[in-house]
C-alpha positions as CSV (number, residue, x, y, z in Angstrom):
1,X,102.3,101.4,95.4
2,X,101.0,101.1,91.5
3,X,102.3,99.2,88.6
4,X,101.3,98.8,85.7
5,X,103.0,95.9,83.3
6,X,102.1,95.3,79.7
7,X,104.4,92.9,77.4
8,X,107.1,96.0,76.8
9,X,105.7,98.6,78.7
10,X,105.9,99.3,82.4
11,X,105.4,102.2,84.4
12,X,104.7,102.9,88.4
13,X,103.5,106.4,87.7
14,X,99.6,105.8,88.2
15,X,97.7,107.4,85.6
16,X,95.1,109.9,85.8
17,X,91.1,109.4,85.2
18,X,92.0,111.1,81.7
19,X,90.4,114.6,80.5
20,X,90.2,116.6,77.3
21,X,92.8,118.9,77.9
22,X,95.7,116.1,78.8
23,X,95.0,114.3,76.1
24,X,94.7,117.1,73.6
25,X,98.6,117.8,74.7
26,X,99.3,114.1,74.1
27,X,98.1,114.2,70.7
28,X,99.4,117.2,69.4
29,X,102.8,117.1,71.0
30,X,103.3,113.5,70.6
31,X,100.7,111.3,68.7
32,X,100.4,113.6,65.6
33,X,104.1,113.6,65.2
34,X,105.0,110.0,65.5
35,X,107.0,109.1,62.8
36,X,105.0,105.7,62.4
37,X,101.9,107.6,61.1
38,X,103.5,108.3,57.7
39,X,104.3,104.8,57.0
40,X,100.2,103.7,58.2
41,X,98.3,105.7,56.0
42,X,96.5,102.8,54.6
43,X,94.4,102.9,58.2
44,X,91.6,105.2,59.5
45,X,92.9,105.7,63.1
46,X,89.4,106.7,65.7
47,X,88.5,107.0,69.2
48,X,86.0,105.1,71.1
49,X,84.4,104.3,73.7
50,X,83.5,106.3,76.9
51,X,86.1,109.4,76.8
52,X,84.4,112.3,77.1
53,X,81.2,111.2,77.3
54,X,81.3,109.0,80.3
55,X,83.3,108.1,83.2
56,X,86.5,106.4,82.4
57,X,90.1,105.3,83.1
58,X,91.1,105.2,79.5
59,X,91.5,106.4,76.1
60,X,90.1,104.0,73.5
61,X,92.3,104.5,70.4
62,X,91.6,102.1,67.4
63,X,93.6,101.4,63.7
64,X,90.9,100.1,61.8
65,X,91.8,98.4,58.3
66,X,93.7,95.4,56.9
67,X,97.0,94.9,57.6
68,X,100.0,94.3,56.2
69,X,102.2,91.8,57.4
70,X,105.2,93.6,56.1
71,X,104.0,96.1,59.3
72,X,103.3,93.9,62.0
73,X,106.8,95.0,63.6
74,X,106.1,98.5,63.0
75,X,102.1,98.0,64.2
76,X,103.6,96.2,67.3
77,X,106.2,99.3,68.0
78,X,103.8,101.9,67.1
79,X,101.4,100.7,69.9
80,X,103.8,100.4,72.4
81,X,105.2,103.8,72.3
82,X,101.7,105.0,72.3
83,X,101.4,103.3,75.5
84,X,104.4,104.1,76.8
85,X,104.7,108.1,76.3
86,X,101.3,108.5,77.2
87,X,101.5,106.1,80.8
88,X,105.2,107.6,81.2
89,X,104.7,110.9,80.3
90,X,101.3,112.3,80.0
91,X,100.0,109.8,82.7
92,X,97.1,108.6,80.6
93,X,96.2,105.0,79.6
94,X,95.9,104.9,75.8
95,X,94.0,101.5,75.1
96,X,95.4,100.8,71.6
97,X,95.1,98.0,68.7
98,X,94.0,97.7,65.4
99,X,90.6,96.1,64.1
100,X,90.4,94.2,60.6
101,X,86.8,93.8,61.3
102,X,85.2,95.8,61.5
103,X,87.3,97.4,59.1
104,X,86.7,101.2,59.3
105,X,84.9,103.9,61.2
106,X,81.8,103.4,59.0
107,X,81.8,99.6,59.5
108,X,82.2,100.0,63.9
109,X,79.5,102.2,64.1
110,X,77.4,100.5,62.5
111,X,78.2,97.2,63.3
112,X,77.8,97.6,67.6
113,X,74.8,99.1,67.3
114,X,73.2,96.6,64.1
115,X,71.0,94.8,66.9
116,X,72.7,92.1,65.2
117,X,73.0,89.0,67.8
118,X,76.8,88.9,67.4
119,X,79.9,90.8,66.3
120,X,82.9,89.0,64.8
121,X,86.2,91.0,65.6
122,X,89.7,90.7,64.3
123,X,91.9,92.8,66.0
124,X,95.8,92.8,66.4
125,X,97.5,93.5,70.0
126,X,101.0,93.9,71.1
127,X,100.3,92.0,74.4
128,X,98.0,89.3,75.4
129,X,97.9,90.0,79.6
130,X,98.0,93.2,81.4
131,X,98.8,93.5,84.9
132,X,98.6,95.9,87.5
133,X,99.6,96.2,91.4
134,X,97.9,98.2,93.6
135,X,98.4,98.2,97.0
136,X,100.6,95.0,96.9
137,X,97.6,93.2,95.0
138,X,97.6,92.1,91.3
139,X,95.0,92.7,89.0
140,X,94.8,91.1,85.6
141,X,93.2,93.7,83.5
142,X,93.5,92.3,80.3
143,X,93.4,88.7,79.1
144,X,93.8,87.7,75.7
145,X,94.6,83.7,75.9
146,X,90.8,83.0,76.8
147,X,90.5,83.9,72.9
148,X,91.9,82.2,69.5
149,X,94.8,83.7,69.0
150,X,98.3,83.7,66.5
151,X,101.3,84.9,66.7
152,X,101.9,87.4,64.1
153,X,105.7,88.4,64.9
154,X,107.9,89.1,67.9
155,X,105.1,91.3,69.5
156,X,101.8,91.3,67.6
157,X,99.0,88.9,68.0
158,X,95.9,88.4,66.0
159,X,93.0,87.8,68.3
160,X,89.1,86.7,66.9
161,X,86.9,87.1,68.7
162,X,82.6,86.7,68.5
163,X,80.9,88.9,70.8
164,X,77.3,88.8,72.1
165,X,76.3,92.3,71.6
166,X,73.6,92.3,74.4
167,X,75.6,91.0,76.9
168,X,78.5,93.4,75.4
169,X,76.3,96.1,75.7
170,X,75.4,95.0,79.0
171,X,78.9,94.6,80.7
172,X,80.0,98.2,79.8
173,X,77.0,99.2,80.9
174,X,76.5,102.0,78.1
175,X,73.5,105.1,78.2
176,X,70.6,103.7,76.4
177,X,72.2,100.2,75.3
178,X,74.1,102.1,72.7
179,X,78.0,101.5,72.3
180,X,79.3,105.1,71.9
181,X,80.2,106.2,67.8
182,X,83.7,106.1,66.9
183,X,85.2,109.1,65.8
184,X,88.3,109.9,64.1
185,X,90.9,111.0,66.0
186,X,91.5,114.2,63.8
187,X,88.3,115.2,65.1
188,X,88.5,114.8,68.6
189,X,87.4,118.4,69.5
190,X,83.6,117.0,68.6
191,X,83.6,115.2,71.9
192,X,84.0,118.4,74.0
């Protein structure tokens, strides 16, 4: 038995280890056309992290830019049918939230692989724990509260965080102590 629980998404469809050709159908016959895209414009929207160049469980997607808090509601409902078509549906896990800093692609890149001693993120969340059940055990995949965090509205949070990059670097345990480049998503067909 699987289950996977995440403030307002659930699913008990377990998803798969996610490849290129599933998640090009997710994003061009959902992501592209969601009808929250028009209205955040004012963000660069990349992928990160180990898809398609590593082994993974999940697709790193990332709205990078400052928000708005006239869109936290729409932020917050954006992200979770991101999650939810793409557990529900496509059977992939779409890791999504939006970083204020670093503040675009540019900025990422540059900033996780600076050599800098530490990295000070803002990012915004639509959930502070994840959960899931396998096999009649719980796993906490994902928790938030160990950070400072707000309460932005109903389902956003604003979470800072200071990372040590070397021990970052470390945990994810990335090819050459590099954290992969962020792309954007538009140009996803560079990872194949």
């Amino acid at each position: 038995m699987f289950s996977l629980y995440q403030n307002r998404v659930y699913t008990e469809k377990p998803f798969f280890v996610p490849t290129y050709e599933l998640f090009k159908r997710f994003y061009k016959e959902y992501f592209i056309s969601h009808p929250s895209l028009k209205k955040l414009k004012n963000f660069e929207i990349g992928i990160c992290g180990r898809f398609m160049r590593d082994s993974t469980w999940d697709i790193d997607v990332r709205l990078l830019g400052k928000t708005n808090p006239n869109q936290y509601e729409l932020i917050s409902d954006f992200f979770r049918d991101i999650t939810d078509i793409g557990l529900n549906k496509y059977r992939l896990f779409i890791d999504i939230h939006c970083l204020e800093t670093p503040n675009s692609i540019k900025s990422y890149n540059s900033s996780f692989n600076s050599g800098s001693e530490y990295l000070y993120i803002t990012k915004y969340v639509d959930h502070l724990k994840q959960y899931v059940n396998y096999n009649e055990k719980y796993f906490k995949t994902t928790d938030y509260t160990k950070n400072k965090y707000t309460k932005v509205s109903d389902n956003l949070w604003k979470i800072e965080d200071c990372l040590v990059l070397k021990d970052y670097i470390k945990y994810k345990n990335y090819e050459n102590s590099r954290v992969p480049h962020m792309i954007e998503i538009s140009k996803h067909k560079e990872l194949i």
